[in-house]
C-alpha positions in Angstrom: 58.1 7.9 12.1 55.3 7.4 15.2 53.9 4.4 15.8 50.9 3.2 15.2 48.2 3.0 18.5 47.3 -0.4 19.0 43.2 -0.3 19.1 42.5 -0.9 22.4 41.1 -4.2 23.5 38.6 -5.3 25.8 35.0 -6.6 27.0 32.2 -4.9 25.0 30.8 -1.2 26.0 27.4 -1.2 26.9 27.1 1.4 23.9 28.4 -1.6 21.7 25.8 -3.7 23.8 23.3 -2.0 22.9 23.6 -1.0 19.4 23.8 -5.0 19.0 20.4 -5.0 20.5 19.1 -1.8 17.8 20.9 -2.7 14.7 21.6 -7.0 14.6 18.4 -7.3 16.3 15.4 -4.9 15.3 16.4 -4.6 12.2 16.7 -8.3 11.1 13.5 -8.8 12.4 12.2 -5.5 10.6 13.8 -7.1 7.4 11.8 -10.6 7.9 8.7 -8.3 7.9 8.3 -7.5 11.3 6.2 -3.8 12.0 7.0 -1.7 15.7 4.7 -1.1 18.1 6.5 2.2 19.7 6.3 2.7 23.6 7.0 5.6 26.0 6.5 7.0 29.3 5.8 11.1 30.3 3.8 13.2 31.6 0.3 15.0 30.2 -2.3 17.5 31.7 -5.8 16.3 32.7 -8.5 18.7 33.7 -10.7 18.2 36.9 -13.6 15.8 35.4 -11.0 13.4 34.2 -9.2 13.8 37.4 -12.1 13.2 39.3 -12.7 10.3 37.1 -9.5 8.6 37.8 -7.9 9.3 41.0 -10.1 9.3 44.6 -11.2 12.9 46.3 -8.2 12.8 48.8 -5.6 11.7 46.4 -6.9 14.6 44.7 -6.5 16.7 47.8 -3.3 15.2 48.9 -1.6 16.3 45.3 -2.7 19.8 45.8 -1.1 20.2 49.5 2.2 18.8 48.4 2.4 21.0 45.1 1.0 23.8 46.9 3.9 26.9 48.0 1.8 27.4 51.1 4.4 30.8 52.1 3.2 32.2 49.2 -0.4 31.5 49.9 -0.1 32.7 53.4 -1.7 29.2 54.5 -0.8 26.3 56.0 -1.7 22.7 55.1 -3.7 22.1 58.4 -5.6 25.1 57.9 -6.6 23.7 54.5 -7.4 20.5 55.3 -10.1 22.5 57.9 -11.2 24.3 55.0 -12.0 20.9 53.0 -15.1 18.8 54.0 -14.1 15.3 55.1 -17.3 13.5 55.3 -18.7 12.8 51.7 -19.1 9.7 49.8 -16.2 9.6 47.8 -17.6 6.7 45.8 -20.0 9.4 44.6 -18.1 11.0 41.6 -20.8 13.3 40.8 -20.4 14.4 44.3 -16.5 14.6 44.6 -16.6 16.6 41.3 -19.3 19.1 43.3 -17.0 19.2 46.4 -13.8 19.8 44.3 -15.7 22.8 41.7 -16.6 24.3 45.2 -13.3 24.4 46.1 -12.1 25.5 43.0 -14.7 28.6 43.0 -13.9 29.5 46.3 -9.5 29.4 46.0 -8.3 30.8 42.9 -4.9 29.7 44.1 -5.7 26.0 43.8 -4.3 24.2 40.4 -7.4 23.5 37.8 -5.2 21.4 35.7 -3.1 18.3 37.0 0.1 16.8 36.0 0.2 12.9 35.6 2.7 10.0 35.0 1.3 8.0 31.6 2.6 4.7 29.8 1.7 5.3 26.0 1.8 2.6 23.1 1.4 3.8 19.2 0.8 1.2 16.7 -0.7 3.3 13.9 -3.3 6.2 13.7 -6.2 4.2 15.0 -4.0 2.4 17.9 -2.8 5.3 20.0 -3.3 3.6 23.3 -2.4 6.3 26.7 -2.6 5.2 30.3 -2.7 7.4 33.3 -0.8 5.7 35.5 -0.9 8.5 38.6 -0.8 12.2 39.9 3.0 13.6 38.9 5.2 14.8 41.9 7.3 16.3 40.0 11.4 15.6 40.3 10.3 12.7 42.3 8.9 11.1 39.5 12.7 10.3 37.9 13.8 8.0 40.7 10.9 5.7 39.3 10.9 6.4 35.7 12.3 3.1 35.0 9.2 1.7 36.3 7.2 4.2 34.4 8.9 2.8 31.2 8.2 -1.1 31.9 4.4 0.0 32.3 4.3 1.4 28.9 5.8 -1.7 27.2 3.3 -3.9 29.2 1.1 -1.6 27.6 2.2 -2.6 24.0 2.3 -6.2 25.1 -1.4 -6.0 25.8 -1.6 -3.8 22.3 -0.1 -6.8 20.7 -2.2 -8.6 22.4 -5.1 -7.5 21.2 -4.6 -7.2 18.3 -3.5 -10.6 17.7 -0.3 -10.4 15.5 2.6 -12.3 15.7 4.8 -9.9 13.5 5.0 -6.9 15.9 7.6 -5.8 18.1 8.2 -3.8 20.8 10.6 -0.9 21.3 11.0 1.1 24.1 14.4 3.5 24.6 14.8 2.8 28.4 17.4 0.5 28.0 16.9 -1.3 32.2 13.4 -1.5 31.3 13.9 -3.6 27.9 16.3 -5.9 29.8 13.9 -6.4 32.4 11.0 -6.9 30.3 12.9 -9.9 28.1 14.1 -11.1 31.6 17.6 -10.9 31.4 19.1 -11.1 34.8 21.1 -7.9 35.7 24.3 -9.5 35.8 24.1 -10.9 32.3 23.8 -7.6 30.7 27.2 -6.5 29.6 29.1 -9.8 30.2 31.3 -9.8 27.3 31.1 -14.1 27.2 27.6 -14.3 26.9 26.9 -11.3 24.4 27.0 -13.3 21.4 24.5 -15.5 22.8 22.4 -12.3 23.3 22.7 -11.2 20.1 21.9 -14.7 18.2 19.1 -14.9 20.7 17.3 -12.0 20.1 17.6 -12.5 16.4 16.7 -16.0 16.1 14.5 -16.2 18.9 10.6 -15.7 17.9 9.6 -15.5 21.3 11.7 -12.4 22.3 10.0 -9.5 20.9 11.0 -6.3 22.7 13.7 -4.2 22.2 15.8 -1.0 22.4 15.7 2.0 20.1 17.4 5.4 21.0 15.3 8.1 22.0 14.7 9.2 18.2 13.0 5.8 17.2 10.6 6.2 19.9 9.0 9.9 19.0 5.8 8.6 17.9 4.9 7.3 21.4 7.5 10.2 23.2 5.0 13.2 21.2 1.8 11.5 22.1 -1.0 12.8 24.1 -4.5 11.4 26.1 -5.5 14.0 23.5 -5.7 12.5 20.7 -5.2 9.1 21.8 -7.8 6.6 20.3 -7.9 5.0 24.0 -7.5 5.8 27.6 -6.7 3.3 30.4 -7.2 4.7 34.5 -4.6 3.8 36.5 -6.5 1.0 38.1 -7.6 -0.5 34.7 -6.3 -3.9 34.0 -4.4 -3.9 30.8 -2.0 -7.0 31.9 -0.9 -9.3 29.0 -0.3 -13.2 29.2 3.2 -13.9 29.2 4.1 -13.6 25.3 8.3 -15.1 26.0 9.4 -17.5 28.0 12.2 -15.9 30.6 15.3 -15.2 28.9 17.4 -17.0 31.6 15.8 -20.2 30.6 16.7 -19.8 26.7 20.8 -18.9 27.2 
């Protein structure tokens, strides 16, 4: 007859972390009436007049030299920058558009569409806030994700904001960015002595309002696009909310 394994023992898994977080948390709040406000970072495709719009002419410029496979084009990035006039009011956008169409019209090889980094925040069909946040460089863009993440749930703390409701919350499924954004130290995270308190915190606790949701949860901010969304934010747009919890450290 074989014995029996012994279930093994131990601190908590982050996995058991944070399914504390998704199932105690979220949806004992959802159960006392509580509606989501879904948040989400990617990447969308602008055209030139919106680019134009939100990012200066050499940013603009900049973006096309590093995405640019100059072998290919048989140019290199000095000769372009000879090629591009430097002198122009670049406060002007009806003249940086005029520079850039030139440019366009003159080298078919230069991009007409541009890839960008955007925070997104979906209450419902009429709140489907995007913000460009900036010009995508591509596989460099994961080392900052995280970042890219805590934007987007400032951006459904100033949806929340605005819309002056107490009974939303706020779910995002990076799970660094959520701890960050309730304040949680990085050292508290998985300690296995203080994860009841977690828990009972972020159930009882009014003041704590965002949390984590796997990927699958998060699809109506994930699939949205600047096109359809009811409202656009430029990267230098202020959409900073007051300070909606006090610091986590200060409530364990």
């Amino acid at each position: 007859m074989k014995k029996k394994k012994k279930p093994k023992t131990g601190k908590k898994s982050k996995k058991n972390f944070l399914d504390g977080l998704r199932l105690q948390s979220t949806k004992a709040k959802q159960n006392q009436g509580f509606e989501l406000i879904v948040t989400d970072a990617g990447f969308d495709i602008i055209d030139l007049e919106l680019a134009n719009e939100c990012f200066d002419y050499y940013e603009i410029l900049n973006w096309w030299e590093m995405g640019l496979d100059w072998e290919e084009i048989d140019l290199s990035p000095e000769e372009f920058e000879q090629l591009t006039p430097t002198y122009i009011d670049i406060d002007n956008l009806e003249v940086t558009k005029q520079v850039l169409e030139d440019l366009l019209s003159k080298y078919d090889w230069l991009p007409r569409e541009f890839e960008v980094v955007t925070a997104k925040a979906f209450y419902n069909l009429e709140y489907q806030w995007v913000k460009i946040l900036k010009l995508s460089y591509g596989y460099e863009e994961q080392n900052n994700f995280e970042y890219y993440e805590e934007n987007a749930i400032q951006l459904g703390k100033f949806l929340k904001q605005q819309l002056e409701r107490d009974n939303l919350l706020i779910i995002n499924d990076n799970q660094n960015a959520v701890v960050t954004a309730n304040g949680i130290p990085h050292f508290y995270k998985w300690d296995k002595f203080i994860f009841k308190e977690i828990e009972k915190q972020l159930i009882n606790n009014s003041s704590i309002d965002i949390f984590w949701m796997p990927r699958k949860h998060v699809k109506l901010a994930h699939n949205l696009r600047i096109n359809p969304a009811t409202k656009i934010f430029f990267p230098d747009e202020y959409c900073e909310s007051i300070q909606l919890s006090s610091s986590f450290e200060e409530e364990i």
